[in-house]
BAPA-424020 format. One line per 5 residues: number of its first residue (from 1); their letters; for each residue x, y, z of C-alpha. Coordinates in steps of 0.5 Angstrom, whole numbers. Each point is the difference from the previous one (the first is absolute). Layout:
<recs>
NUM) a) X Y Z ~ ...
</recs>
This chain:
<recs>
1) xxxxx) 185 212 205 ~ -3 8 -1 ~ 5 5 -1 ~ 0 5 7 ~ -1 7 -3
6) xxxxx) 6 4 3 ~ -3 7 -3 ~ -1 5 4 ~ -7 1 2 ~ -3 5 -3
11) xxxxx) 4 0 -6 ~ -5 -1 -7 ~ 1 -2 -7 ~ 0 6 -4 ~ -5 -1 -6
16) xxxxx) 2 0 -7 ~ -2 7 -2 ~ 5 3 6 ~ 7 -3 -4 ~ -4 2 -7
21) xxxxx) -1 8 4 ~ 8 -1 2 ~ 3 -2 -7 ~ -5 6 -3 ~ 2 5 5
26) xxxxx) 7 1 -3 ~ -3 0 -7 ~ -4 6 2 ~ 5 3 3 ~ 5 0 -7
31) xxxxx) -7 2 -4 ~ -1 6 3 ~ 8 1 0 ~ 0 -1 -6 ~ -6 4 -3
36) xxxxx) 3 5 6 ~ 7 1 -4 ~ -4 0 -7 ~ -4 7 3 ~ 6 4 3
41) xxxxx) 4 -1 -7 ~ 5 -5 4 ~ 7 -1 -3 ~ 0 0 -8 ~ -6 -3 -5
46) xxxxx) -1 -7 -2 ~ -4 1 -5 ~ 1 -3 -6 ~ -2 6 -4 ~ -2 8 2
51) xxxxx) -4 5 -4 ~ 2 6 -2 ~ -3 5 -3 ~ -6 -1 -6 ~ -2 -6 2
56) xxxxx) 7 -3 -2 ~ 4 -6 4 ~ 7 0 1 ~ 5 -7 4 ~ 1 2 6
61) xxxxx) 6 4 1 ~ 1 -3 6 ~ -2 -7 -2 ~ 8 -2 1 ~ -1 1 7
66) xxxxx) -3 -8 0 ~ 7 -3 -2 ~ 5 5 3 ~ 1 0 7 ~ 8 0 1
71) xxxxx) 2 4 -6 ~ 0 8 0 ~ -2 3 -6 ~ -5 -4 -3 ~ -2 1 -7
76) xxxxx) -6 3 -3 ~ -5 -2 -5 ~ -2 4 -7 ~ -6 4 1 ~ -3 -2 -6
81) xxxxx) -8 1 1 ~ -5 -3 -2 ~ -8 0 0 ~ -3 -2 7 ~ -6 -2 -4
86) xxxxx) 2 -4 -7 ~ -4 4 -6 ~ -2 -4 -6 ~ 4 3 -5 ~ 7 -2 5
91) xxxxx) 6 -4 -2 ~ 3 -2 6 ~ 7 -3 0 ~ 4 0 7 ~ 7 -1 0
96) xxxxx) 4 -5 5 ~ 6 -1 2 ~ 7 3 4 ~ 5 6 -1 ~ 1 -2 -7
101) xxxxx) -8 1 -2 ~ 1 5 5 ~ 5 4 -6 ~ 6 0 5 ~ 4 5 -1
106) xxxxx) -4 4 -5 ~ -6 -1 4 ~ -6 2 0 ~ 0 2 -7 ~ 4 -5 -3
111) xxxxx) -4 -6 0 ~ -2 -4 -4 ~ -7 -1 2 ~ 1 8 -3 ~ 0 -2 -7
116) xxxxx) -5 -5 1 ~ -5 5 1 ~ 2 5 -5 ~ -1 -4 -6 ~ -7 -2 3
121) xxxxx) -2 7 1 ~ 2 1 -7 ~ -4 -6 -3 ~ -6 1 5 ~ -1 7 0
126) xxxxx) -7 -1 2 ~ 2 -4 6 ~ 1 2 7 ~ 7 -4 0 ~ 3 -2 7
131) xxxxx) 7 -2 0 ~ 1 -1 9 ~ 8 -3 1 ~ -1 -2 8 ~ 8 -2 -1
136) xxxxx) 4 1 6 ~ 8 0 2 ~ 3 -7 4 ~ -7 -3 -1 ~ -2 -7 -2
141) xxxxx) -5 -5 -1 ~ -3 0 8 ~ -2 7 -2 ~ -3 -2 -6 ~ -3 -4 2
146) xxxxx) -3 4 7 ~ -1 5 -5 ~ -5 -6 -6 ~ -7 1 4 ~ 0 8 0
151) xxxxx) 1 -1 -8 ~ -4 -5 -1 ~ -5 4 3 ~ 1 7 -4 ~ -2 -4 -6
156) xxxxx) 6 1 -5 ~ 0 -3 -7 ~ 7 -2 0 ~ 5 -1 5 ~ 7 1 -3
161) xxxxx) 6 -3 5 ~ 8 1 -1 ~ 3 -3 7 ~ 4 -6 3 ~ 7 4 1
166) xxxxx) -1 1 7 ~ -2 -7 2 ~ 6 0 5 ~ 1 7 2 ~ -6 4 0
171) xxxxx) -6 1 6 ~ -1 -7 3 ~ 5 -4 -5 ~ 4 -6 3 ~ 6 4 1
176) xxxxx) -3 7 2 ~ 2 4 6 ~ -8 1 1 ~ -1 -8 -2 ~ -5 -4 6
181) xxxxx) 3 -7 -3 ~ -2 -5 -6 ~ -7 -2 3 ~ -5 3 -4 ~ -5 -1 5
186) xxxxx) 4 5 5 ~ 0 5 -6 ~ -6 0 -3 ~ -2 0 8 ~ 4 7 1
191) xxxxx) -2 3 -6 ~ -7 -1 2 ~ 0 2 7 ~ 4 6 -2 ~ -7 4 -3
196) xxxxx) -1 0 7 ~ 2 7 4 ~ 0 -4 6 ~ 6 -4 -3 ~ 3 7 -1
201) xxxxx) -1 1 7 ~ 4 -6 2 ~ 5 1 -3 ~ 2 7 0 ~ 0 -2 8
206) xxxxx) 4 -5 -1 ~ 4 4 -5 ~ 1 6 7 ~ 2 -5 4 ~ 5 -3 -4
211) xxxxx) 3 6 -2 ~ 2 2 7 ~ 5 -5 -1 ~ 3 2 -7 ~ 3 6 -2
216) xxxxx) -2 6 -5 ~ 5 -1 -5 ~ -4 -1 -7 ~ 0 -5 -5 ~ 4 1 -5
221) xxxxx) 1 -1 -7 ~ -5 -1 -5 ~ -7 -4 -1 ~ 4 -5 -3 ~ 5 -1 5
226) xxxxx) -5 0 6 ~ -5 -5 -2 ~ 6 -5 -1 ~ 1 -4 7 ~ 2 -7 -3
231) xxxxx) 5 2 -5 ~ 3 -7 -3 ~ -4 -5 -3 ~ 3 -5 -4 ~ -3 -3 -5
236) xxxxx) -5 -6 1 ~ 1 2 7 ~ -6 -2 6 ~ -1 9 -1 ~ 0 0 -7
241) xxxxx) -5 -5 0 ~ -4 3 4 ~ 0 6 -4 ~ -3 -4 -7 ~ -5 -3 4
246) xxxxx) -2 6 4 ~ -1 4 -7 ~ -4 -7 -3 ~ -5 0 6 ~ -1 8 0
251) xxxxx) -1 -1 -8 ~ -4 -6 1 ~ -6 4 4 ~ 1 6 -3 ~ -2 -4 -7
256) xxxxx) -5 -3 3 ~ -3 6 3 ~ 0 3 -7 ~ -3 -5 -3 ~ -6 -1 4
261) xxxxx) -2 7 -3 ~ 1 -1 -6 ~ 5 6 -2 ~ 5 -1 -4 ~ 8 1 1
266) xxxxx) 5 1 -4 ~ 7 -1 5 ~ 8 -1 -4 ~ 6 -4 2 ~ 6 4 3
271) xxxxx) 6 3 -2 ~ 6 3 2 ~ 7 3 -2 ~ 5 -7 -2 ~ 6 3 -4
276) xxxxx) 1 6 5 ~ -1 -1 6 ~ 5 -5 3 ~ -2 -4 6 ~ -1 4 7
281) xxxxx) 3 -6 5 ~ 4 -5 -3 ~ 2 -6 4 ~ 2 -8 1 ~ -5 -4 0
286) xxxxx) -2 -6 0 ~ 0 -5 -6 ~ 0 8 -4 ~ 5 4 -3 ~ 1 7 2
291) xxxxx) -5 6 -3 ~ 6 4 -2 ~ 4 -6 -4 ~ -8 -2 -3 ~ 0 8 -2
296) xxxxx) 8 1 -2 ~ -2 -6 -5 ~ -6 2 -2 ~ 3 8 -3 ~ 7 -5 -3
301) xxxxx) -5 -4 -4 ~ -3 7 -1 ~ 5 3 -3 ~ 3 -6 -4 ~ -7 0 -3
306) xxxxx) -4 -6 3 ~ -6 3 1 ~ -4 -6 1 ~ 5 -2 7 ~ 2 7 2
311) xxxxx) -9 0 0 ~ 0 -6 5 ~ 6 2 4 ~ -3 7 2 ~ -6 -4 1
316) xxxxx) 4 -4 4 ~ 4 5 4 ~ -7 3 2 ~ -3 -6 3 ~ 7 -1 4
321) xxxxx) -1 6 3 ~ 0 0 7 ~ -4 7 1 ~ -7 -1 -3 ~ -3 6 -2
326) xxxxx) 0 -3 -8 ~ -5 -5 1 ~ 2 -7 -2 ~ -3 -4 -6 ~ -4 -4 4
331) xxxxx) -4 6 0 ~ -2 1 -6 ~ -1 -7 -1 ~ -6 0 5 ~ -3 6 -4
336) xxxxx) -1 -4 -6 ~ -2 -6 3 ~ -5 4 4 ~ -2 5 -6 ~ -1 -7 -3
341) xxxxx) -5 -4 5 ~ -4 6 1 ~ 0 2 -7 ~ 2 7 1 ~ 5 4 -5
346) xxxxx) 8 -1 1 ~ 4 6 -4 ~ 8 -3 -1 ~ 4 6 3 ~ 6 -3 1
351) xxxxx) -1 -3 -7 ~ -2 6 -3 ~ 5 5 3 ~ 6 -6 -2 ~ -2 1 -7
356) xxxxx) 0 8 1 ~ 6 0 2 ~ 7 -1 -4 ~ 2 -7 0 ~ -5 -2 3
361) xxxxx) 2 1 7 ~ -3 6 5 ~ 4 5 2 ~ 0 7 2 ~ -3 1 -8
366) xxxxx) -6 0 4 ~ 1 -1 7 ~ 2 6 6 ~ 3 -4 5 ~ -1 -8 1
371) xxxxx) -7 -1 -1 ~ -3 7 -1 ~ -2 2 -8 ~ 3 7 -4 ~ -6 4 -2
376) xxxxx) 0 -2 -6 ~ 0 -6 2 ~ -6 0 5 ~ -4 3 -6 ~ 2 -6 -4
381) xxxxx) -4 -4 5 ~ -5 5 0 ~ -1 -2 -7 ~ 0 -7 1 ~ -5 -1 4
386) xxxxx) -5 4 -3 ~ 1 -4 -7 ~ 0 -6 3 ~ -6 3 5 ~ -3 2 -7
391) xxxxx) 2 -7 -3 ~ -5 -3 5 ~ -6 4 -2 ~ -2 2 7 ~ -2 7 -1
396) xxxxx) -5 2 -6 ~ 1 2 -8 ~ 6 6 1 ~ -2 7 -3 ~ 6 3 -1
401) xxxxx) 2 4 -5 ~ 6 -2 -1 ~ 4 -6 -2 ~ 5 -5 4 ~ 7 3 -1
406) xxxxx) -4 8 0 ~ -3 -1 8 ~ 7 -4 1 ~ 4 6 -2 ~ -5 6 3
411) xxxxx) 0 -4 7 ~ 8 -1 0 ~ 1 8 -2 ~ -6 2 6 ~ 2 -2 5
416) xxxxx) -1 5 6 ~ 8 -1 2 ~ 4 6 1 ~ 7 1 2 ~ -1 0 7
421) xxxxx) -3 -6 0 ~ 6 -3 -4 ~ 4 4 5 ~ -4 -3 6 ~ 2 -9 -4
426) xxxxx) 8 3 -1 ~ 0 2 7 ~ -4 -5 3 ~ 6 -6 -3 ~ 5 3 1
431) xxxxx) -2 0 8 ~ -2 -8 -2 ~ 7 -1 -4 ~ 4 2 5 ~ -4 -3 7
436) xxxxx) 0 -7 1 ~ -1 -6 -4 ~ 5 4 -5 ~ 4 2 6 ~ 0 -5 4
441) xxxxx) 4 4 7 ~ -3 4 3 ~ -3 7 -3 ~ -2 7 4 ~ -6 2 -4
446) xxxxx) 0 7 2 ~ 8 0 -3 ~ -3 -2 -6 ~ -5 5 -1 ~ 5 5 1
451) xxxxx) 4 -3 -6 ~ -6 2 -5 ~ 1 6 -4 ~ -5 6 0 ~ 1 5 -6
456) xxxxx) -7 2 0 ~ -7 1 3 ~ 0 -7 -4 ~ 3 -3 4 ~ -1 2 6
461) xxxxx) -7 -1 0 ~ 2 -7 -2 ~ 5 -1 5 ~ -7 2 5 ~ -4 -5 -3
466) xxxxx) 5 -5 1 ~ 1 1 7 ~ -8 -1 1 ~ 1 8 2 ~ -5 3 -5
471) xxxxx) -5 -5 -3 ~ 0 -1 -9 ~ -5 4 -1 ~ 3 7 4 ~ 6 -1 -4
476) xxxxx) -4 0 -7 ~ -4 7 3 ~ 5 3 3 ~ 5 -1 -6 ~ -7 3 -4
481) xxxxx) 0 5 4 ~ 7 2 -2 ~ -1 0 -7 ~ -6 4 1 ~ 4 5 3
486) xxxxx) 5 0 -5 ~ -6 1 -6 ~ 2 -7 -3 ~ -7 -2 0 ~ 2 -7 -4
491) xxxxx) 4 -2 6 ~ -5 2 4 ~ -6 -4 -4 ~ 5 -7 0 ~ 1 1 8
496) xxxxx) -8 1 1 ~ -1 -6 -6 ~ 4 -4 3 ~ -3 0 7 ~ -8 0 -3
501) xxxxx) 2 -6 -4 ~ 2 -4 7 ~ -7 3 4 ~ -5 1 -6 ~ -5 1 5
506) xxxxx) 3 5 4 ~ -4 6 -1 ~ 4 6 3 ~ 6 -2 -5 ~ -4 2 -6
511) xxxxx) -2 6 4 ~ 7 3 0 ~ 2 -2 -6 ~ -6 4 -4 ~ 0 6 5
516) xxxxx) 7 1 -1 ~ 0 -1 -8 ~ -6 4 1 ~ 4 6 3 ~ 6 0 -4
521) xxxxx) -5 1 -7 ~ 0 -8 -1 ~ -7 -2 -2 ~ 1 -4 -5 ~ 4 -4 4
526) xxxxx) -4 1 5 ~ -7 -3 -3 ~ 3 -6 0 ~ 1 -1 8 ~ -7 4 2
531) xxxxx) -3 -5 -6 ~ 2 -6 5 ~ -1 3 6 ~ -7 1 -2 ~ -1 -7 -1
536) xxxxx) 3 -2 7 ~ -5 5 3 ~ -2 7 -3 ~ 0 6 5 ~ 0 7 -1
541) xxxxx) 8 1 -2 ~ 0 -5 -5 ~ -8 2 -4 ~ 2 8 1 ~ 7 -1 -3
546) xxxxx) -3 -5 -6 ~ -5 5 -1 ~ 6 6 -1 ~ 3 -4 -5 ~ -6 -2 -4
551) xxxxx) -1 8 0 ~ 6 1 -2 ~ 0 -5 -6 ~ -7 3 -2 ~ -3 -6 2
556) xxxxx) -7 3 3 ~ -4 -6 2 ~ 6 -4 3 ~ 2 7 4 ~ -8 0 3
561) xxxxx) -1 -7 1 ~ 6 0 4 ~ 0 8 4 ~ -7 -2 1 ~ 2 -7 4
566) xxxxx) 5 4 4 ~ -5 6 3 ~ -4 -6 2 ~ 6 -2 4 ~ 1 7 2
571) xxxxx) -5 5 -2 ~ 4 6 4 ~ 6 1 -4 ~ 0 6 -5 ~ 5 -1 -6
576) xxxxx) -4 -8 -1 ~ -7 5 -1 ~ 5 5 -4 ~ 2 -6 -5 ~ -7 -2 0
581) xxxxx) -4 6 -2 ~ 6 2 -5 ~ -1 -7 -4 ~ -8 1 0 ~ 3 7 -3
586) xxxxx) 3 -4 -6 ~ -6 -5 -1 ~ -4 6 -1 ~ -5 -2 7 ~ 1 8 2
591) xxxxx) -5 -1 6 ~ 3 -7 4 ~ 6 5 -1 ~ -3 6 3 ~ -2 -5 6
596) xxxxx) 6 -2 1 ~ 3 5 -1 ~ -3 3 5 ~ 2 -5 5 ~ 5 1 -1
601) xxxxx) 1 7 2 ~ -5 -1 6 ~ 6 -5 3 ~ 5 5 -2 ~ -2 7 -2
606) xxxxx) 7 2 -2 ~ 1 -6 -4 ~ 5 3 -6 ~ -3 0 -7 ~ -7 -3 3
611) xxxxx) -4 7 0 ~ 3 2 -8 ~ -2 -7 -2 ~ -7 1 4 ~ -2 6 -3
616) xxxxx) 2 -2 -8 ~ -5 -6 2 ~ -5 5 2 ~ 2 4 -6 ~ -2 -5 -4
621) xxxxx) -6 -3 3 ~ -3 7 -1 ~ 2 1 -7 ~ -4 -6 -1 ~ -6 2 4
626) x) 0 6 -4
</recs>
């Protein structure tokens, strides 16, 4: 029997394109949201990468916008440039990683990745050397990994990497306060839905909402302390697990990646302090003894001289730890293993700084605090790296001048850091040594502030910088400025150096260095930074000033090539034609001097010494003429 038809008589099924027209419509919408938000600047960049000037590209300052979303005062790349498009002559190496890549607390100049790239402006002269380190504080593998496409896309001739610490604590991590839990498919979801403004959107709406129901007071503490959500995580734990696996997934992509673009890559294992740092939460645990017994064993073996067990037991009181801001071993046995399916190069860092290290065991010897190195040993890493990179014959034939041991030497004694920089890592420890995890109770970090010393325009600068209330480079100027008032013109070229070695490509820096040389009578100083500044992008400042100096040193085809290219940036300024006519003089064409000469004058008839030096021109020419 037929089934009665109960609907309405005039209703009518819907053709197909009509649900197709209702799925579209929203997808429309958000489109022209989204490229609506793009047009207004909505909310902070995306972007991996944004220029500057010069045609140079920088990391996104705002990149970390992309991982952070519950935490104040999040942390900001390095502004190493690079080329926005690859020149033939270039060695580009990008540098990966987290606050130890990033140099803390001797950052930005502190780095490793800053030897790396002096010893290869020293072997290759003749090359445009691009050094880019895109390490970030309280990152980890996921932001890596986000970041992986982008890189693979600027071409770079070596990837370095140096991270894992953060596997737990960092953006994104099992155990962080900005942690989306342990499903990859959900992360890797969120990291790449956050590109999108419209996502900003939503959740800045979401963010005002749930804000009427919160109060004002700030995060307190550190970074450190602030990304911490799950503290305890014991070892061989369901956490602790996902940890190891969350790095073996993310750095089993990330290889894969950089393997199908054939680009080589350089990573180390990870080391950290074992003999000087004691565990920052010892607890019961279940079939394990307690980190601080492990540790209290490990220093009497020490002290009894029993090197081989006090190693163990230090090694073994790391990974008992409940506080996981030292990455297990687990770790580096996957950077290996992984380093040996894909056939890419592994440094030994924690074999490597055992054997640097008295007894054999890591200790404040070169460690600042629990996983961060000292300068020296940063440099110490710089150096490994580059053997190790220059070992695999990745770049071409070295023509440096200089041996081994004479480039070792030069980069460590030129390194670009001055005391307010290490004013800058001493106070920066003390407000980590004295904050959680090393004081587990509750610290008020403005009490803290309170407590740091101020003898100097030194260290209040540097107390500034800490306080994220004057940025690094402010610092170094002002502290330049200081020195230039003061006529210590050694002080205020290191200050001055110190920020040109961290923004190579900043034009305005050799600009006020050279002018201020200049002013205080300090060509030969100043030579130097104009030549430099030429090279960047000549204008008429730099070519008038080369050309001066030149004139000075009686170097007359230098001095006209030179003034010459700077009234074709300014053909109106009086003392470059003055310049020009006299160095025409001393090479004996009178007449193109008479003509500047003239110009000269006509520009400014009151010129001082222009009408002398034209009438002993006209003198001359008319004794040659008769």
């Amino acid at each position: 029997m037929k089934k009665k038809d109960t609907r309405p008589e005039n209703s009518k099924k819907h053709p197909f394109y009509f649900y197709i027209i209702l799925i579209l419509i929203p997808i429309i919408l958000l489109f022209f949201l989204e490229a609506g938000l793009q047009l207004f600047n909505y909310g902070y960049s995306t972007d991996q990468w944004v220029e500057i000037t010069n045609n140079k590209l920088i990391l996104n300052p705002e990149i970390a916008y992309r991982y952070f979303h519950k935490t104040s005062g999040i942390p900001y790349p390095t502004r190493d440039s690079f080329d926005k498009i690859k020149s033939s002559n270039s060695i580009r190496v990008f540098v990966l990683g987290e606050s130890s890549t990033a140099g803390f607390p001797y950052s930005p100049n502190g780095t490793f990745s800053k030897y790396i790239k002096k010893r290869l402006l020293l072997n290759y002269p003749d090359r445009n050397i691009e050094v880019v380190n895109l390490s970030m504080a309280a990152i980890n593998s996921y932001s890596l990994l986000d970041l992986m496409p982008g890189i693979i896309d600027q071409k770079p001739d070596l990837i370095i990497i140096y991270a894992g610490h953060n596997e737990y604590y960092g953006a994104l991590g099992v155990a962080s306060s900005e942690s989306l839990g342990n499903s990859r498919i959900l992360v890797k979801l969120m990291l790449y839905l956050n590109r999108f403004k419209t996502v900003q959107l939503i959740r800045n709406f979401i963010d005002s909402i749930t804000s009427l129901f919160k109060s004002d007071i700030p995060q307190a503490g550190t970074l450190m302390q602030r990304m911490v959500k799950d503290q305890l995580i014991p070892i061989n734990s369901e956490m602790y697990y996902d940890g190891i696996n969350q790095f073996q997934n993310n750095l089993d992509e990330i290889f894969k990646m950089i393997s199908a673009s054939k680009i080589p890559v350089v990573i180390g294992t990870l080391t950290s302090n074992l003999k000087d740092q004691k565990p920052f939460i010892s607890s019961p645990a279940k079939n394990y003894p307690e980190a601080d017994v492990v540790f209290n064993n490990a220093e009497k073996m020490l002290s009894e001289k029993k090197i081989n067990e006090a190693d163990s037991l230090f090694e073994y009181a790391k990974e008992l730890d409940l506080l996981r801001f030292r990455a297990p071993k687990k770790i580096n046995f996957i950077i290996k293993e992984l380093g040996k399916k894909y056939n890419y190069t592994v440094v030994d860092f924690d074999s490597i700084f055992k054997a640097l290290s008295p007894d054999g065991i890591v200790g404040d010897n070169l460690m600042s605090d629990h996983l961060h190195p000292t300068l020296f040993g940063y440099k110490s890493m710089g150096k490994i790296f580059y053997e190790e990179v220059m070992k695999k014959n990745i770049f071409p034939t070295p023509k440096g001048l200089l041996s081994n041991e004479e480039q070792d030497k030069y980069v460590f004694n030129n390194y670009s850091f001055t005391r307010i920089d290490s004013t800058i890592a001493q106070f920066r420890l003390f407000i980590l040594k004295n904050s959680w995890p090393y004081n587990l109770e509750q610290q008020n970090i403005n009490l803290l502030y309170e407590k740091i010393p101020r003898k100097d325009i030194t260290d209040s600068l540097a107390f500034l910088v800490i306080k994220d209330e004057l940025s690094w480079e402010l610092a170094h100027r002002k502290l330049a400025e200081r020195y230039l008032q003061e006529s210590k013109i050694d002080g205020f070229v290191k200050e001055m150096d110190a920020v040109i070695d961290q923004f190579p490509d900043e034009i305005a820096y050799y600009k006020i260095t050279a002018g201020n040389l200049v002013e205080t009578s300090n060509f030969d100083l100043a030579e130097s930074y104009l030549k430099k500044y030429y090279e960047i992008i000549p204008d008429a400042f730099c070519t008038k000033w080369l050309g001066i100096i030149n004139l000075n040193k009686k170097k007359i085809k230098d001095a006209i090539f030179y003034l010459q290219k700077s009234l074709e940036f300014n053909s109106s300024d009086p003392q470059t034609f003055y310049n020009i006519a006299g160095a025409f003089a001393l090479d004996g064409n009178y007449k193109n001097g008479l003509e500047y000469i003239s110009q000269c004058l006509k520009i400014d008839p009151g010129f001082d010494g222009a009408i002398n030096l034209k009438t002993e021109l006209q003198n001359i020419l008319a004794g040659k003429n008769n």
